[in-house]
PyMOL Python script that loads the backbone (N, CA, C, O; Angstrom):
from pymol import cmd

cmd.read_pdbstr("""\
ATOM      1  N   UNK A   1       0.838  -1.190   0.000  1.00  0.00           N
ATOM      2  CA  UNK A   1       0.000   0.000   0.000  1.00  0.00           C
ATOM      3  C   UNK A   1       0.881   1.251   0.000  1.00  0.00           C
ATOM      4  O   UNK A   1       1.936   1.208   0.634  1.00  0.00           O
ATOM      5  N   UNK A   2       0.450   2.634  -0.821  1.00  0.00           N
ATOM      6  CA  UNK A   2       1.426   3.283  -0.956  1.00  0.00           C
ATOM      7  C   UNK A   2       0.529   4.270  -0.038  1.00  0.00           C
ATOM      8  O   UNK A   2      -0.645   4.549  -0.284  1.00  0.00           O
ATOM      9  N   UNK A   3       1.301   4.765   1.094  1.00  0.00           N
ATOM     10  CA  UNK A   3       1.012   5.625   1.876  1.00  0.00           C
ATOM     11  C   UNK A   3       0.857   7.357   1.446  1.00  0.00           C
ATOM     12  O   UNK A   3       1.944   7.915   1.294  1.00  0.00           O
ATOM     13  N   UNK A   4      -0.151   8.064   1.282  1.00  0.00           N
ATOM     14  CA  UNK A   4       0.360   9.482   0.940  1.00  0.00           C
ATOM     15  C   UNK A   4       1.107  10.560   2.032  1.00  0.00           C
ATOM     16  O   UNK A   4       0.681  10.538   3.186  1.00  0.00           O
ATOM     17  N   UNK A   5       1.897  11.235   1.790  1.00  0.00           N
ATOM     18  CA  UNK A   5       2.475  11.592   3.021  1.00  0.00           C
ATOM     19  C   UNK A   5       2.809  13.067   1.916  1.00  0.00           C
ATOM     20  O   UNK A   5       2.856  13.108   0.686  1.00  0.00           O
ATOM     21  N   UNK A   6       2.954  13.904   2.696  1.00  0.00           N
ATOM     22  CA  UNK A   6       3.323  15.399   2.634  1.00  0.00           C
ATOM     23  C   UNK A   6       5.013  15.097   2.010  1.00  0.00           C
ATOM     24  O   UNK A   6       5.745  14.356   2.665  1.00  0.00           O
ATOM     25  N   UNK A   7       5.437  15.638   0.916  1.00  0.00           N
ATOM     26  CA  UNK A   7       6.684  15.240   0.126  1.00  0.00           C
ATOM     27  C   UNK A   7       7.788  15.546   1.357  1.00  0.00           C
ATOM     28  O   UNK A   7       8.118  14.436   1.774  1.00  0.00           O
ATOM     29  N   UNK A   8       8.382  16.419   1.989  1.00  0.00           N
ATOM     30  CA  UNK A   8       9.158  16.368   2.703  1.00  0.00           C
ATOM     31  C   UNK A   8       9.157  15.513   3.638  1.00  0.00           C
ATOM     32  O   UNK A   8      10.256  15.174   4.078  1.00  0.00           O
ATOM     33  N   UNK A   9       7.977  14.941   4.189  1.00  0.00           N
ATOM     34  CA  UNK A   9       8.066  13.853   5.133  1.00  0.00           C
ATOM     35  C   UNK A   9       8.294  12.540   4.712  1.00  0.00           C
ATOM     36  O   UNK A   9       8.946  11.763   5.409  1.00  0.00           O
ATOM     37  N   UNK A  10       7.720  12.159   3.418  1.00  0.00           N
ATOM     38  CA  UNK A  10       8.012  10.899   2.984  1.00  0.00           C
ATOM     39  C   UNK A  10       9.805  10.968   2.075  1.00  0.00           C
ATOM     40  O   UNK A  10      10.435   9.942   1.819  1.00  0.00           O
ATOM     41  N   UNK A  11      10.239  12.195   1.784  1.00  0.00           N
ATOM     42  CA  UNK A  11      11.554  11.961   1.665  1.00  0.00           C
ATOM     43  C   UNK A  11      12.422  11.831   2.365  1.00  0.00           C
ATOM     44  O   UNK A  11      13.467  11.285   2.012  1.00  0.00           O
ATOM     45  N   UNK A  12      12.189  12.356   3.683  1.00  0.00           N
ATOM     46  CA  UNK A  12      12.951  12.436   5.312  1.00  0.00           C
ATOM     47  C   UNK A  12      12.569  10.501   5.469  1.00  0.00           C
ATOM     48  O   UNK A  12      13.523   9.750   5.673  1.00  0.00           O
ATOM     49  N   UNK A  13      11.379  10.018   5.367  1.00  0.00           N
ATOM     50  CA  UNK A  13      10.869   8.702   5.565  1.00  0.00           C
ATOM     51  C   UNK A  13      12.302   7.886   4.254  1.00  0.00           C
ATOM     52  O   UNK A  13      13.071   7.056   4.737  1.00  0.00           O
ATOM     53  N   UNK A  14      12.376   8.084   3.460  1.00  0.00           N
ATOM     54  CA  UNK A  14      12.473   7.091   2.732  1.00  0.00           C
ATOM     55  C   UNK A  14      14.688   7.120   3.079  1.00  0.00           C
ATOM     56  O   UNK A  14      15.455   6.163   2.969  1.00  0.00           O
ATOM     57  N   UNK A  15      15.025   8.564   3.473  1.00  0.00           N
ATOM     58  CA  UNK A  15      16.469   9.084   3.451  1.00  0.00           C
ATOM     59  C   UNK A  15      16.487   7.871   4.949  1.00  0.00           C
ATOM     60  O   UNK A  15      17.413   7.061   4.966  1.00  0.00           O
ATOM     61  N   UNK A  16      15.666   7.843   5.869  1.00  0.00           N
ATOM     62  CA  UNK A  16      16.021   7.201   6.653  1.00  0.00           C
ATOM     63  C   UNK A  16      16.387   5.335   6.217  1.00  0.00           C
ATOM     64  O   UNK A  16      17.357   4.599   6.398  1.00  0.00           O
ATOM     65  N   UNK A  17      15.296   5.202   5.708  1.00  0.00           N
ATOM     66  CA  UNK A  17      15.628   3.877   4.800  1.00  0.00           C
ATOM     67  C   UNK A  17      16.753   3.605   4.205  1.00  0.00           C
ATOM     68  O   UNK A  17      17.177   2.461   4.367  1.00  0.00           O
ATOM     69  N   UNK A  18      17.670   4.688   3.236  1.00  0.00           N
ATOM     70  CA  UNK A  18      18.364   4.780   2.400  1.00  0.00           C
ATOM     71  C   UNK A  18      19.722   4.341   3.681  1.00  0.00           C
ATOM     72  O   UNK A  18      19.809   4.821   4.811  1.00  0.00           O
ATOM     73  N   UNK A  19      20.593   3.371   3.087  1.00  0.00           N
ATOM     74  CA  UNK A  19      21.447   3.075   4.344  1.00  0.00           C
ATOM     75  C   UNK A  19      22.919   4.136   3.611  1.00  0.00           C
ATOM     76  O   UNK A  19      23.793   4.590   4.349  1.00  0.00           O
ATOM     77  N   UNK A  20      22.908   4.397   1.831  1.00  0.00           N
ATOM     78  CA  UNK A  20      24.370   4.948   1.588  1.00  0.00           C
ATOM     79  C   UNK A  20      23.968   6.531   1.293  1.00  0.00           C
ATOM     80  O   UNK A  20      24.458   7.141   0.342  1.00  0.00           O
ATOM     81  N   UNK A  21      23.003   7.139   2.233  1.00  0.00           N
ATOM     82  CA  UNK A  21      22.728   8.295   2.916  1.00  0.00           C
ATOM     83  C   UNK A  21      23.781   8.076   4.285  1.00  0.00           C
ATOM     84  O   UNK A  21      23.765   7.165   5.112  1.00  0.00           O
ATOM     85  N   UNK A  22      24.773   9.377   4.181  1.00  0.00           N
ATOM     86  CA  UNK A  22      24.827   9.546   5.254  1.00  0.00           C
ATOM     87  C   UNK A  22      24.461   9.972   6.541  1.00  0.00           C
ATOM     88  O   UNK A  22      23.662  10.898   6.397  1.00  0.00           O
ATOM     89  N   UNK A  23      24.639   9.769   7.588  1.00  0.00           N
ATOM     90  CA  UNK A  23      24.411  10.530   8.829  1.00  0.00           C
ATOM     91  C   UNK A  23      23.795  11.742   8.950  1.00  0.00           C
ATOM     92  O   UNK A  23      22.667  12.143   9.235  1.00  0.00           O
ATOM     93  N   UNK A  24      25.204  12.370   8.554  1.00  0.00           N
ATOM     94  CA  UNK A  24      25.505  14.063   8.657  1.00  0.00           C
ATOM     95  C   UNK A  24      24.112  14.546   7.671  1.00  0.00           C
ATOM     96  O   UNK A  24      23.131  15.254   7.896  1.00  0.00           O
ATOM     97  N   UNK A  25      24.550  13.840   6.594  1.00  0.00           N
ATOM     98  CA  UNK A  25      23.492  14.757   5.453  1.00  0.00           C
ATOM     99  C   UNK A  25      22.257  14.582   6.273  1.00  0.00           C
ATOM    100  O   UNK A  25      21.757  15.573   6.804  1.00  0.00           O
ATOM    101  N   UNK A  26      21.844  13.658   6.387  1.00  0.00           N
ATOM    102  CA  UNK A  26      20.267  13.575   6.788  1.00  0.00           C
ATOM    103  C   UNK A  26      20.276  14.655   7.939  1.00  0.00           C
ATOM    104  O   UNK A  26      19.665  15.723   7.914  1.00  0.00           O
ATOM    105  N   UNK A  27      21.039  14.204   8.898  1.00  0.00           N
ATOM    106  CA  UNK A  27      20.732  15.429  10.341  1.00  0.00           C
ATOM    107  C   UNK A  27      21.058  16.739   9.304  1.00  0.00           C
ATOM    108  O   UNK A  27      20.069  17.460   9.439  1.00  0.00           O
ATOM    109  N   UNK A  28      21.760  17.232   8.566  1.00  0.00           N
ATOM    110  CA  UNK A  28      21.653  18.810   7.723  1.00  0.00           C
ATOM    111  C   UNK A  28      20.394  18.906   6.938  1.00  0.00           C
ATOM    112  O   UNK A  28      19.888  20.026   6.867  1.00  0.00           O
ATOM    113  N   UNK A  29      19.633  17.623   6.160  1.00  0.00           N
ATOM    114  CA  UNK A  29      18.743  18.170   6.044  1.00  0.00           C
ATOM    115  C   UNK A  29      17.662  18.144   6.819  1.00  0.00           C
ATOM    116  O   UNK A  29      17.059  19.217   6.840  1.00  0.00           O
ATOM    117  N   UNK A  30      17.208  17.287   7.463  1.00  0.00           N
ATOM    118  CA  UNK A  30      16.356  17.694   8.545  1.00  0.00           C
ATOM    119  C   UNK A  30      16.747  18.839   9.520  1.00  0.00           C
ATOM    120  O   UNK A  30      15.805  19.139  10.253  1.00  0.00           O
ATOM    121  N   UNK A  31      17.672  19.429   9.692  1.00  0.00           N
ATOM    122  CA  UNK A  31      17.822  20.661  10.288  1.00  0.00           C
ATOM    123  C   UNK A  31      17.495  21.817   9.470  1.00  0.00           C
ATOM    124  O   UNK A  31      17.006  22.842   9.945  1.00  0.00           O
ATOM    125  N   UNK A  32      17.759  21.656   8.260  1.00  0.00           N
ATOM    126  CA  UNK A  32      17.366  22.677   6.960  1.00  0.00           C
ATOM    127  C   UNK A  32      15.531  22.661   6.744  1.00  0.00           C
ATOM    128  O   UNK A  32      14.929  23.733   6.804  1.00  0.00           O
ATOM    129  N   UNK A  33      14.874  21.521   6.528  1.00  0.00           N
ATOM    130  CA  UNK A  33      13.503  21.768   6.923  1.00  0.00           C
ATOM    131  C   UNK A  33      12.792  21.968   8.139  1.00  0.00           C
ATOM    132  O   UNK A  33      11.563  21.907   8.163  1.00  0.00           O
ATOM    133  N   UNK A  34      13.644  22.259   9.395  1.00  0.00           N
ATOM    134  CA  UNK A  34      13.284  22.861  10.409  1.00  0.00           C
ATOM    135  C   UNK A  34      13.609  24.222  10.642  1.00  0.00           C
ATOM    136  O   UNK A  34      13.005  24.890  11.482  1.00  0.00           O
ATOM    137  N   UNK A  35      14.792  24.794   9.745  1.00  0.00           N
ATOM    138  CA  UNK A  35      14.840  26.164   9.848  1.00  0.00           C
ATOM    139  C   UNK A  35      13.485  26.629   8.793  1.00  0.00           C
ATOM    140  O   UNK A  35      12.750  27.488   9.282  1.00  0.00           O
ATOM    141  N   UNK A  36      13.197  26.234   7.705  1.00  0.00           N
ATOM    142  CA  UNK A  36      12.507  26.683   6.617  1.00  0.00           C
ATOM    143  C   UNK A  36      11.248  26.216   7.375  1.00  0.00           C
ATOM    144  O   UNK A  36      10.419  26.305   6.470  1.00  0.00           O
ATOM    145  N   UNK A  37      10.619  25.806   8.381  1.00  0.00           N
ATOM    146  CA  UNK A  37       9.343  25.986   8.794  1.00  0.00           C
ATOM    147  C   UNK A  37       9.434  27.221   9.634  1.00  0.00           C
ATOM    148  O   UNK A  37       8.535  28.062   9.649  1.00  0.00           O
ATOM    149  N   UNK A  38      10.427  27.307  10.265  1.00  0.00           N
ATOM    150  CA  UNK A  38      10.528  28.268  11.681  1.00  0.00           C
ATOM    151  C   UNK A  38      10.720  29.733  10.622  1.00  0.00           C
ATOM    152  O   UNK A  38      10.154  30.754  11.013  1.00  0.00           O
ATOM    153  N   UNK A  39      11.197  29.767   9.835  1.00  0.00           N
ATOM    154  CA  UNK A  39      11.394  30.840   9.135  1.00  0.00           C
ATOM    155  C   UNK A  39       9.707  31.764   8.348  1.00  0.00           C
ATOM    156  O   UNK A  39       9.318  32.921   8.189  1.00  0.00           O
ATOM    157  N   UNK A  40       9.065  29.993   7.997  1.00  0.00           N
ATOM    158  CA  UNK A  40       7.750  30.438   7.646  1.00  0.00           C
ATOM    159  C   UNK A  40       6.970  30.939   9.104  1.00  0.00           C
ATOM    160  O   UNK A  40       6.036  31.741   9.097  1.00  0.00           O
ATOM    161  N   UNK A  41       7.315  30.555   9.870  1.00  0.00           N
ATOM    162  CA  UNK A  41       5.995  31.098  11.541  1.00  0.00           C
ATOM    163  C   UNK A  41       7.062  31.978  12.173  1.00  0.00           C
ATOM    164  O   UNK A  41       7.006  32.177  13.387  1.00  0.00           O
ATOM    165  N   UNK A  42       7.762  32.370  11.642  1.00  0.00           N
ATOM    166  CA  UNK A  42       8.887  33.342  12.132  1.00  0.00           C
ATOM    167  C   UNK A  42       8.418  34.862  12.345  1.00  0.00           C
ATOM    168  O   UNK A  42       8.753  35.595  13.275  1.00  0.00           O
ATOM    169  N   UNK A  43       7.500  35.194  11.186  1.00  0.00           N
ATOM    170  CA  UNK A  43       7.173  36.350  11.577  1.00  0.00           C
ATOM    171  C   UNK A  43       5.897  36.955  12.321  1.00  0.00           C
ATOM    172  O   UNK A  43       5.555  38.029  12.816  1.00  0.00           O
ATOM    173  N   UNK A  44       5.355  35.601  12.115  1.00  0.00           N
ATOM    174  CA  UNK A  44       3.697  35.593  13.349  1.00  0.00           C
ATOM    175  C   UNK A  44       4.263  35.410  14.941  1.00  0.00           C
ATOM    176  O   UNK A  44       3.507  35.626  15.888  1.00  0.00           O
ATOM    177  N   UNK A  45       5.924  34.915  15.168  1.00  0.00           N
ATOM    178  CA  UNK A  45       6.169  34.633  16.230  1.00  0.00           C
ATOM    179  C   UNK A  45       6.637  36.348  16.674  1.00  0.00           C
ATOM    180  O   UNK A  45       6.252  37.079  17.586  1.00  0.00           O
ATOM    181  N   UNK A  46       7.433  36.505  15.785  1.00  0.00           N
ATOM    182  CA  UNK A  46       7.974  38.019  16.251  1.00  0.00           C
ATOM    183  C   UNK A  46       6.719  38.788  16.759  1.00  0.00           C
ATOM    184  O   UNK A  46       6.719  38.893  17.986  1.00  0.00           O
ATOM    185  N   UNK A  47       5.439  39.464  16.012  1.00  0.00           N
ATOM    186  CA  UNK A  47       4.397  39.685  16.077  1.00  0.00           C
ATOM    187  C   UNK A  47       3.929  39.386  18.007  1.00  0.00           C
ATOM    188  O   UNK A  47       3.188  40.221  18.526  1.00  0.00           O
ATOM    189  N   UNK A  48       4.190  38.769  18.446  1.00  0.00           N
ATOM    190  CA  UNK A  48       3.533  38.155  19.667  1.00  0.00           C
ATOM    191  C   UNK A  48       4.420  39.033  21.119  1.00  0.00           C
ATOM    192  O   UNK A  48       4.162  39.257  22.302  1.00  0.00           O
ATOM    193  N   UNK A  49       5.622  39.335  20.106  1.00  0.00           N
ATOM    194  CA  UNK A  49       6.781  40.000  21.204  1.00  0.00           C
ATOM    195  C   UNK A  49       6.576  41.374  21.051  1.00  0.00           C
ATOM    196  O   UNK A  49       7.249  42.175  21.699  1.00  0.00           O
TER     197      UNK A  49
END
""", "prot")
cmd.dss("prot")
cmd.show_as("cartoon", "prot")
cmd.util.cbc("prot")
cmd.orient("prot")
């Protein structure tokens, strides 16, 4: 069954699978789609201060 999943999550899903992914890369990009969310609610957060 092919699961639908939001594209960044099922590529984060599948990089984990991938065993000649490295380490590093994966933790850089999952740190890179955690800046690029925080960047999107970044300015509704400022807003609050």
């Amino acid at each position: 069954d092919v699961v639908h999943l939001p594209y960044l999550y099922a590529f984060t899903i599948n990089s984990l699978r991938n065993y000649d992914t490295s380490q590093y890369n994966l933790d850089q990009y999952i740190v890179n789609v955690i800046e690029k969310e925080l960047a999107t609610i970044n300015p509704f957060v400022q807003d609050l201060y």
